[in-house]
N, C-alpha and C positions, 0 to 999 in steps of 0.2 A: 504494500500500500504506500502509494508517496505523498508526502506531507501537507501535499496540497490538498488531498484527498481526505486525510485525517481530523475526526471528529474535533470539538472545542476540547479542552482539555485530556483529551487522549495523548498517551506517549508519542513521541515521534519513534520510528524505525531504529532513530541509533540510538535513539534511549533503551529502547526496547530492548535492542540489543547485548548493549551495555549492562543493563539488571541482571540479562541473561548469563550474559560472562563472568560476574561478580557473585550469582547465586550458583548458578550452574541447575536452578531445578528448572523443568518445564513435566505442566501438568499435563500435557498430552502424549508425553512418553512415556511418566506412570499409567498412564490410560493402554497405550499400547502394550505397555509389561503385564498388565492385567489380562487382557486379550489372548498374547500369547501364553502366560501359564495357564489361563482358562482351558483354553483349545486343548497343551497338553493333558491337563485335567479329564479332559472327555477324552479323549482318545485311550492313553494308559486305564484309564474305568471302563473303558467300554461304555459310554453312554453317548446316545444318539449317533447319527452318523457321521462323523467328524472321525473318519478314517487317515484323514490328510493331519490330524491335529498334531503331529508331530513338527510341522514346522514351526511350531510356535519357539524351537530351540533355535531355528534361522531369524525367527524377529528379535530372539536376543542376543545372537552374534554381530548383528546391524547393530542393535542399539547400543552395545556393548564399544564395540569399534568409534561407532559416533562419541560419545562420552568420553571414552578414555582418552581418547586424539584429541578431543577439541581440552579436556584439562593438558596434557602432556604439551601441546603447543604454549599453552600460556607459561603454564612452568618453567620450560625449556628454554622459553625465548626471556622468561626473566632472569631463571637464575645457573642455568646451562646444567654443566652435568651436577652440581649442587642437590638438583630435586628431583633426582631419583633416586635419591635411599627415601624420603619422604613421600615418592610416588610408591613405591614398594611398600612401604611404611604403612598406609592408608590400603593400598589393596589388601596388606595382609591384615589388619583390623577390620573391616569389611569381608572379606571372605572365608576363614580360615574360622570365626568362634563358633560359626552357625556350622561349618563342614565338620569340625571336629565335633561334637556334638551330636551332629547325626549319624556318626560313622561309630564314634563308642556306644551310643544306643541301641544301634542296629548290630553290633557284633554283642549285645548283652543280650537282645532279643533274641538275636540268631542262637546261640547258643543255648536259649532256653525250646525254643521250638523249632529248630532246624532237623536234619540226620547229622550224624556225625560227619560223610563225606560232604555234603554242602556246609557243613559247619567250617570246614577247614577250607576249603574253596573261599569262603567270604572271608576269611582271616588274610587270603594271599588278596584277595581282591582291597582291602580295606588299607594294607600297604602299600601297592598302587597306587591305589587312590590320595596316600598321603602324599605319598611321593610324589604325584601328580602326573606320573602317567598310566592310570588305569586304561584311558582310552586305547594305547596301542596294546594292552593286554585284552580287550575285548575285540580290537581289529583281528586279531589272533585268533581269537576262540571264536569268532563267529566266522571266519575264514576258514577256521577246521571245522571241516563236513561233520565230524565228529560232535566237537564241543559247542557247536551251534547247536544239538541236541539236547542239551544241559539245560535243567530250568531254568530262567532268568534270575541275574545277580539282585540281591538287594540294593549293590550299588549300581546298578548296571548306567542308572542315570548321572553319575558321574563322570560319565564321559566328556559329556560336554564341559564340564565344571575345569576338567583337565586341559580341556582345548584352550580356553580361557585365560586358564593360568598360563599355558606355555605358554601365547600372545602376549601376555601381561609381562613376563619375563625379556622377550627378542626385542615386540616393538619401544620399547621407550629408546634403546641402543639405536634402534635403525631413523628414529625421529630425531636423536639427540646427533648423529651423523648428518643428517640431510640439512639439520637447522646449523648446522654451526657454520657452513657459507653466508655470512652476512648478506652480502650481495644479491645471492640467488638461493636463498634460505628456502621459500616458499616454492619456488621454480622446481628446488630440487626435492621438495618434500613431495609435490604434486605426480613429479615424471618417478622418483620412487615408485607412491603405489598406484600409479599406474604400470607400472614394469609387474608390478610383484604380483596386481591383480590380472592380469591378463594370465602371466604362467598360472598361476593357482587355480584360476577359472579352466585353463586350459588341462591340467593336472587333475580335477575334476571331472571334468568330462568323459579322458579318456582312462583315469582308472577305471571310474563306474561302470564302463563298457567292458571292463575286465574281469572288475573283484570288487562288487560294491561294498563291502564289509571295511573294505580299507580305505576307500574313496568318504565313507559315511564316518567314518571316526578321528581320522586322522586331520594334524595343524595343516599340514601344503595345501590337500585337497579343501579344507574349510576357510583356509584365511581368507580367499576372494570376500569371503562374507563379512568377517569384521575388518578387513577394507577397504567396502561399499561404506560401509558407518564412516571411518576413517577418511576418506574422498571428503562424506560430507561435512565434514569439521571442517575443513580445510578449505575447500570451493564452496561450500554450500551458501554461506552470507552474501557472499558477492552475486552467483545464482538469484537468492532469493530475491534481492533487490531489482533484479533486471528479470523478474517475469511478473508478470499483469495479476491483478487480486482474481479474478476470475478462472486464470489458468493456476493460479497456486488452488484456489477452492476446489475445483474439480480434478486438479493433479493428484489431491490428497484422501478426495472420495474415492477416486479411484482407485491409487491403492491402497487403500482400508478393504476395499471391496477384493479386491486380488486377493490380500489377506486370506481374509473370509473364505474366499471360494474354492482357495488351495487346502482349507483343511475340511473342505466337502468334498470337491472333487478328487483329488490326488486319496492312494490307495497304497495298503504295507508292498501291496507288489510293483510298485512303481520304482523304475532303474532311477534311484536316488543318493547322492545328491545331483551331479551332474547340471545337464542341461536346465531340465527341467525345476532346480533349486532357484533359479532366478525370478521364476513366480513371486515367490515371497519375500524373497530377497528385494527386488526392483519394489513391489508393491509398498516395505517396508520404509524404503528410501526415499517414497515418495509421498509417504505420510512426514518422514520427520524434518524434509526439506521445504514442505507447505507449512509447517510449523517453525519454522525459524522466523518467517514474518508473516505470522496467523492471517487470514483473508476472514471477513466476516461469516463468511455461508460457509469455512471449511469445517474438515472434523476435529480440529483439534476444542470447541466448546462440550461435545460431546464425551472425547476422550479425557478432555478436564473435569467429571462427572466426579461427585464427593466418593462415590462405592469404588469407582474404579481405580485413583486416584489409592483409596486403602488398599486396592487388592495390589497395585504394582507397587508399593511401598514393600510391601511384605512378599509379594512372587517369588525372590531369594528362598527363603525359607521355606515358604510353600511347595513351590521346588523340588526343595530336599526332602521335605518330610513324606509328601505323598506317596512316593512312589516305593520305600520300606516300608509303609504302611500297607500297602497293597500287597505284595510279595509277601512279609510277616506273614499277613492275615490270613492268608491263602493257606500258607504251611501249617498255621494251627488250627483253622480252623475247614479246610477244606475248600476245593473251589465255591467261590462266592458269586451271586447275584447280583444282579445292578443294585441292587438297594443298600445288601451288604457291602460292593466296592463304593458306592456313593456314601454313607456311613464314615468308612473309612477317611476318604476324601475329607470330608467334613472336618472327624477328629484332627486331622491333619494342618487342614484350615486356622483352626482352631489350638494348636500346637505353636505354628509356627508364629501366630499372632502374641502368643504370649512370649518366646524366646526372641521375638522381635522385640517387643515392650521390653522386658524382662533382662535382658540377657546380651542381646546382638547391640542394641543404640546404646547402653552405658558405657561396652566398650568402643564402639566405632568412636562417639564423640566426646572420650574421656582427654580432659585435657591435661591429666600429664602424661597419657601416650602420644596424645599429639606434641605435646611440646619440644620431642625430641627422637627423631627417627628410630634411634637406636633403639628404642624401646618398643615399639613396633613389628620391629624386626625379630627383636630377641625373643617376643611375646610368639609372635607369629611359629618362630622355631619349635618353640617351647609344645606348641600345641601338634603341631609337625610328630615331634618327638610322642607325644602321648598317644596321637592317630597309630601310629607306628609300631610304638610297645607294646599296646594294647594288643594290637593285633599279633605280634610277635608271641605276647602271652597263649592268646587263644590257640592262634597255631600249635604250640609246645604241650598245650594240655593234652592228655591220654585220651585213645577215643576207642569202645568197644566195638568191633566190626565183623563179631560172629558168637555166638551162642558157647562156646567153649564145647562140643561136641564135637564127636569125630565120625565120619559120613565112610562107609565102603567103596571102595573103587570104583566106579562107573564100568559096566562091562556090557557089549550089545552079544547076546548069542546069535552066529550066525546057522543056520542049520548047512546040511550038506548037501539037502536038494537045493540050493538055490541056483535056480535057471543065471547063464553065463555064459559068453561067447569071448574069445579070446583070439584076438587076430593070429592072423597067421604067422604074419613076423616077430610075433613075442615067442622069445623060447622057452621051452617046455619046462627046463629049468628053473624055472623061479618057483623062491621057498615057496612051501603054504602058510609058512605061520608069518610071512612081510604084512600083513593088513590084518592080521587079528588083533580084535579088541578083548579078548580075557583068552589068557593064556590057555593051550590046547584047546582053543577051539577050531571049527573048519573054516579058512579063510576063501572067498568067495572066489575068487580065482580057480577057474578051471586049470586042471593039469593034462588038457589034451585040446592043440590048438585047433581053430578054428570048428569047435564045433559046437552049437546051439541045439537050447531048448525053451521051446515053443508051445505050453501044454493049450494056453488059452488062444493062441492066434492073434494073440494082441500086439506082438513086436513086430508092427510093421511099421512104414513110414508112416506118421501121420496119426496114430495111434496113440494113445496113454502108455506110460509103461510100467503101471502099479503091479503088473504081473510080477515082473522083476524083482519086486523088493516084500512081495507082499507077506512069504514066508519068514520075513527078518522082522515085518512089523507081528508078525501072530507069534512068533519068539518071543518078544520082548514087552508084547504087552502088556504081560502082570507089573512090569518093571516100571513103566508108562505109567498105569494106574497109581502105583507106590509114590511115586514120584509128586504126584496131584498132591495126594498128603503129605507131606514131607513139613514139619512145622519148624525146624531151626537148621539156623547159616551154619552148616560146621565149621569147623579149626581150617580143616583141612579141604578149603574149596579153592577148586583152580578154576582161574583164574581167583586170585584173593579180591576182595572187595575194592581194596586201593589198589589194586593192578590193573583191575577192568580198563579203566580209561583210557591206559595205554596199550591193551592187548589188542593187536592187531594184526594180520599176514606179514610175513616180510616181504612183500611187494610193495611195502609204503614203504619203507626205507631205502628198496633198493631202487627208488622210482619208477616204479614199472605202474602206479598208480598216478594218473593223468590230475595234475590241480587246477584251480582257477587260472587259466593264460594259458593252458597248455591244449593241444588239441593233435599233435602229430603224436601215435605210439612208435617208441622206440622197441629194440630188438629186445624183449621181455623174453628170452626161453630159459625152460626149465626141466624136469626130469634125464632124459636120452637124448641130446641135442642130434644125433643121427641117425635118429629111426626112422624110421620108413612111415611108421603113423602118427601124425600129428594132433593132437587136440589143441585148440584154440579155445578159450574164455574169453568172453565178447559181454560188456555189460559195464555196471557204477557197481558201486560197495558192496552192494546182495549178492551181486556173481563174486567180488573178491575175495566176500566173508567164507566162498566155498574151495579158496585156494591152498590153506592146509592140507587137506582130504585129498583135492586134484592130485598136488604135488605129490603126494605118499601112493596113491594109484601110479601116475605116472613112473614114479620109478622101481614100483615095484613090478608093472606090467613092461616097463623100456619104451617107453612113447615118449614123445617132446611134445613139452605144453609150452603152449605160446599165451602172453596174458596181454587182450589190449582192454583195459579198462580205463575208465573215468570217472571221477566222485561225482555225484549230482546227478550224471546225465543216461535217462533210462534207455535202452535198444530203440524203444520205440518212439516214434518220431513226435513227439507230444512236448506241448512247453511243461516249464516247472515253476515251481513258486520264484525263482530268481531271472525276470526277465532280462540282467545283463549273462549267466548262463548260457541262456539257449543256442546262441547264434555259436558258440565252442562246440556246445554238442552237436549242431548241424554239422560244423567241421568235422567232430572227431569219427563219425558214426560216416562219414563219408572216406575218411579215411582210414578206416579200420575196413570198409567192404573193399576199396580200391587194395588194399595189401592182400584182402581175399581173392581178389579177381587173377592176382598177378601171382598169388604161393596160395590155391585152396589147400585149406586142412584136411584131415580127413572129416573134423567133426568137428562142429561149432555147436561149442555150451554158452548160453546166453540169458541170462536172468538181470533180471531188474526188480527194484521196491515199487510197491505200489502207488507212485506219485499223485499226491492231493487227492487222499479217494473220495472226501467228500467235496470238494469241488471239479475236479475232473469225471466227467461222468464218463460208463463202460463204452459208451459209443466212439468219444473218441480218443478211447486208448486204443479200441478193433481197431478205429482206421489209422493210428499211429503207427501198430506194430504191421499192419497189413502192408504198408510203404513199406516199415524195415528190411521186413520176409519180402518182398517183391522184390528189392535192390539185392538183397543178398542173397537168396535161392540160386541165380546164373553162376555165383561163387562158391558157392559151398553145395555140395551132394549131400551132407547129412548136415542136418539142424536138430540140434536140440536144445526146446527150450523148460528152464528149472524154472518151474512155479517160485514165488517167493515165500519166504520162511511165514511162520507168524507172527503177528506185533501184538508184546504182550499190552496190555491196559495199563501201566506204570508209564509214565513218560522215559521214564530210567529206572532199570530193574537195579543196577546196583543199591542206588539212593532210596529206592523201596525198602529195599531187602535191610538197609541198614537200620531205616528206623523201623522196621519189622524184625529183630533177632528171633523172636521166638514166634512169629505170626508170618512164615513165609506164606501161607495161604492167601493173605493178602494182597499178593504181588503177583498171583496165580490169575494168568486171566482165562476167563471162558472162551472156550472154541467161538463161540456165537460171535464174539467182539474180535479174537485175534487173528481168524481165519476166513478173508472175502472170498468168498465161495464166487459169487458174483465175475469179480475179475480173472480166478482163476479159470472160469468156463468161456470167457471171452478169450483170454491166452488158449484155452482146448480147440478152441473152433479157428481160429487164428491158424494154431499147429497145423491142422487138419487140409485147410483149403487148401495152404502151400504145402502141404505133402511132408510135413514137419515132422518133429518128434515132442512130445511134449511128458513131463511128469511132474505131480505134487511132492511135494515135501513134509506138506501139510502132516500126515500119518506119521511122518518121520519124528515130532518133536510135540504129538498131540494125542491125547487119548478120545475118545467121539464128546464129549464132555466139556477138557480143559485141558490147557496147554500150559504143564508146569515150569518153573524159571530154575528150579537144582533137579541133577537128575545125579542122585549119588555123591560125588565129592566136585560132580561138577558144572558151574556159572555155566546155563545155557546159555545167556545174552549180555555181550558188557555193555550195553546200553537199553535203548526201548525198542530197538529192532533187529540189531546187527547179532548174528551169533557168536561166542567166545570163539578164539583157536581151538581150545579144549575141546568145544562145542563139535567144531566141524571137526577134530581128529575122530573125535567118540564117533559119528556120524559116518564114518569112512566106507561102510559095506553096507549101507546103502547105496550111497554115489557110487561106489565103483559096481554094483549087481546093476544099476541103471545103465552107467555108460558100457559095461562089457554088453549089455543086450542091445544099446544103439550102436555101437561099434560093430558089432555081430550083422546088425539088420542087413537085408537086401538093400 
């Protein structure tokens, strides 16, 4: 508005300004911090549809960058590098009394209604998090296939908090550099973060296209965004002066409105941050640059609102409390209802209002920590130190993680009719007892090559092959049933409790399992690298979870197994919950048929987890896998594909089992729920039309009832799907009475 324009006694612009820079509040940016914790709020609760309410953490890295840069200029330009121990001094009295606080609460609570293995998990997390960098320990863990399966952290919201901090740390150095050219102080502040926002934006972009987990966490990929705040500290007055009242009023509706409509429309599957982070970002920018010289009809009278104005005062803390409050709640009290996570919300609300009062503004505006950085600093340390010990403590405490029982050896009897075909080129030679699972017994391996047995006619192409196996599951079925009961973790369970996590095939180690960025398979062999019969393993982590078992056929029959797998991405050509994913696994599944076209195996084993079953419906997984089996039929003469295991009702059997010692039944889930009948008859018909081979597993690790999680001394799943090594060694004569009868077929 210019001056001419300006009511009778109304401030002029550079008064305005002037207040502005001398107070540093404006009511329409608490307005807006109320907004974006709001949003988060609905989202983490689950209430209404505000799917997108996640960017409310982008409207705080604007606002964030805005603020800090336009103090940091004034400071810098008055008192150079002088004021930044005082800059440091004031973020750690503002930040640090309310984190610490919620991180010792939360590792009191955890420990009172956690499992013992999430107990100790949030103890590593909560030292991170002192440390301030939890965020690259979560880049991590949701970047492993694996540990992205793991309930979510109590801290998990501190990520952002980390991002924060590390900015708060770099940019004051890189402002107190750019400012110290007198001459061109501004010139170079301006072409800095323009330099620094372009790569970051562009760092951005094409991680996300890669490996969103690292893209969505980490400082490179997020600084474009307090940046953008940054820009406007610096350009934005001069800006606001030279655009029209009518263009700041509508400039500012408008992005309020962007806002808005990003935490409606945008969705958890959206390839984020990236491109499309600039929605809120730009939206954000152009509320708080309408606001530096308010236009009458803008939003910022709205966003100066006395409720909102309370809630961005306290959004800090709110912040922090909510989101252990939700998690907590969960763990003690079971999954919760809108009502029960809105409850929570509330209490939270209401927490943080009092450690705001209470607790957080004695210290921020205590005036002998302000009187002298050092003390700020020291204080800051101090609580540093306590975030840290604490956790250190909890980690070091003893944690029970089995019932003090001891469990008999897991053994599968194999009988001696079991039907088996043994190629020609494997020699007659081989032990019988290489693939037994309880000593003396008949290991499934015929000792007379090439010759099959066919009682039901069912080993042809295209066929089921439960024939095969089915004598092994009428063996073992009282074992099966035992199992269902089985009420305590023994001593003696392999994989151990704390081992799960990392019990894996040695195909992750030896890279033979394909990661995020990866899409060409390397030369994965294994067993008899110059036998004449090849098997091939074609699939993501459910086919890899069965390469113990392979390998031990393979070298016990002399075959070469070749592994081209990929985490994530299923045979069948179907998207997954991670849209920057898919376009890898077009790649890789394109590349793994093209290495078939040019070296066919004898036999192609192929299994996949059953991606998003309740959002992926059966129809088009048929035609997903229908394209697979059509590209790769011309390549491969024999296919076979392995149903997938089942998924017990535990999110995580270990972290079941733990806070179950003596109620493993608990962790036992019903057939009904762990075994999709449904998809597996889609895969049967699938087999069938391309002339395929197909078999259940199902029987293999279920009784018609329930699919228990110990079978004897041994962890059938180290997570909520994937099965132990242990798992797939015990398992061994099944898969191999399967593939000798598809290696057998015509």
């Amino acid at each position: 508005m210019s001056d001419a324009a300006r009511r009778p006694g109304q401030p002029t612009v550079h008064q305005r300004l002037r207040a502005e820079r001398e107070t540093g509040f404006r009511a329409d940016i608490e307005g807006l911090r109320a907004i974006a914790v709001v949003a988060v709020l609905l989202y983490h609760g689950r209430i209404g549809p505000f799917e997108g309410g996640y960017v409310g953490v982008d409207v705080f890295f604007v606002l964030s960058g805005f603020l800090i840069t336009r103090l940091l200029v004034r400071d810098v330009s008055r008192s150079g590098h002088r004021s930044l121990p005082n800059f440091w001094s004031r973020r750690a009295r503002r930040l640090l009394p309310a984190s610490a606080a919620v991180i010792v609460s939360t590792l009191v609570v955890g420990w009172l209604v956690l499992d013992p293995l999430t107990r100790h998990s949030l103890a590593r997390d909560a030292i991170a998090a002192g440390a301030f960098v939890v965020n690259v320990v979560f880049a991590g863990r949701e970047g492993d296939y694996f540990a992205s399966e793991l309930a979510p952290s109590p801290l998990l919201h501190f990520w952002s908090l980390a991002v924060e901090e590390q900015f708060y740390l770099v940019w004051p150095l890189v402002v107190l550099a750019a400012l110290r050219s007198r001459a061109h102080a501004r010139r170079t502040l301006i072409a800095t973060i323009a330099v620094a926002w372009v790569a970051s934006l562009a760092a951005s972009i094409l991680v996300t296209s890669r490996s969103a987990p690292w893209a969505f966490y980490l400082l490179p990929t997020r600084a474009w965004e307090l940046l953008t705040g940054a820009a406007l500290a610096v350009v934005g007055p001069a800006l606001a002066l030279r655009m029209g009242v009518s263009f700041r009023a509508w400039s500012g509706w408008a992005g309020l409105a962007a806002v808005a409509a990003s935490t409606l429309l945008l969705t958890g599957d959206a390839a984020f941050p990236g491109w499309i982070a600039l929605w809120p970002v730009v939206g954000t920018a152009a509320v708080v640059l309408s606001g530096i010289d308010p236009a009458p009809r803008g939003p910022q009278r709205l966003l100066g609102t006395a409720p909102l104005v309370w809630i961005g005062q306290r959004s800090y803390g709110i912040y922090l409390w909510h989101w252990p409050a939700l998690v907590l709640g969960a763990a003690a009290w079971g999954p919760l209802g809108s009502s029960g996570r809105a409850a929570l919300i509330a209490v939270s609300v209401a927490v943080a209002a009092a450690t705001y009062r209470g607790y957080e503004n004695p210290i921020r505006h205590s005036p002998w920590l302000a009187a002298r950085p050092a003390r700020g600093l020291v204080g800051g340390a101090a609580l540093v130190a306590l975030v840290v010990g604490s956790a250190v403590v909890v980690r070091a405490l003893p944690r029970q993680l089995d019932a003090g029982t001891v469990a008999a050896s897991a053994t599968i009897v194999v009988p001696t009719t079991v039907p088996t075909t043994v190629p020609t080129s494997v020699p007659t030679s081989v032990p019988t007892s290489t693939l037994d699972s309880t000593p003396g017994t008949t290991s499934t391996l015929d000792s007379t090559p090439g010759t099959t047995s066919d009682p039901t006619g069912d080993l042809v192409a295209g066929a089921d092959l439960v024939a095969a196996v089915a004598p092994i599951i009428a063996a073992n079925a009282t074992a099966m049933a035992e199992a269902v009961l089985v009420s305590e973790v023994p001593a003696n369970l392999r994989p151990s409790l704390s081992e799960a996590f990392g019990d894996k095939p040695v195909i992750y180690d030896d890279g033979c399992m394909l990661a995020d960025g990866e899409t060409r398979p390397g030369p994965c062999v294994y067993g008899d690298a110059s036998s004449a019969t090849t098997i091939a393993l074609f699939g993501d982590s459910h086919a890899a979870q069965w390469f113990p078992a392979l390998q031990r056929i393979a070298e016990a029959r002399g075959w070469r197994l070749e592994t081209l797998t990929k985490q994530g991405c299923p045979t069948a050509d179907v998207p997954t919950t991670r849209p920057d994913r898919d376009p890898q696994c077009d790649e890789w599944r394109s590349a793994v048929i093209e290495r078939f076209a040019a070296d066919p195996p004898d036999l192609v084993v192929m299994s996949s987890y059953r991606y998003n079953p309740g959002g992926l419906a059966d129809e088009p997984w048929r035609s997903g896998l229908d394209a697979t089996l059509g590209a790769l039929r011309p390549a491969a003469t024999r296919v076979l594909i392995l149903g997938d295991t089942p998924t017990p009702v535990p999110s995580h059997v270990p972290a079941c089992l733990a806070q179950n010692l003596r109620h493993v039944e608990r962790c036992t889930a019903p057939r009904s729920r762990a075994v999709v009948e449904a998809r597996l008859s889609v895969e049967r018909d699938v087999a069938r039309r391309h002339d395929t081979m197909f078999a259940s597993t199902s029987d293999w690790l279920c009784t018609a009832e329930a699919c228990p999680v110990v079978f004897g001394d041994v962890l059938l799943y180290r997570d909520g799907n994937h099965i132990s090594t242990a798992a797939a060694e015990l398992l061994t004569p099944y898969l191999d009475a399967t593939l000798g009868a598809a290696v057998g077929s015509p």
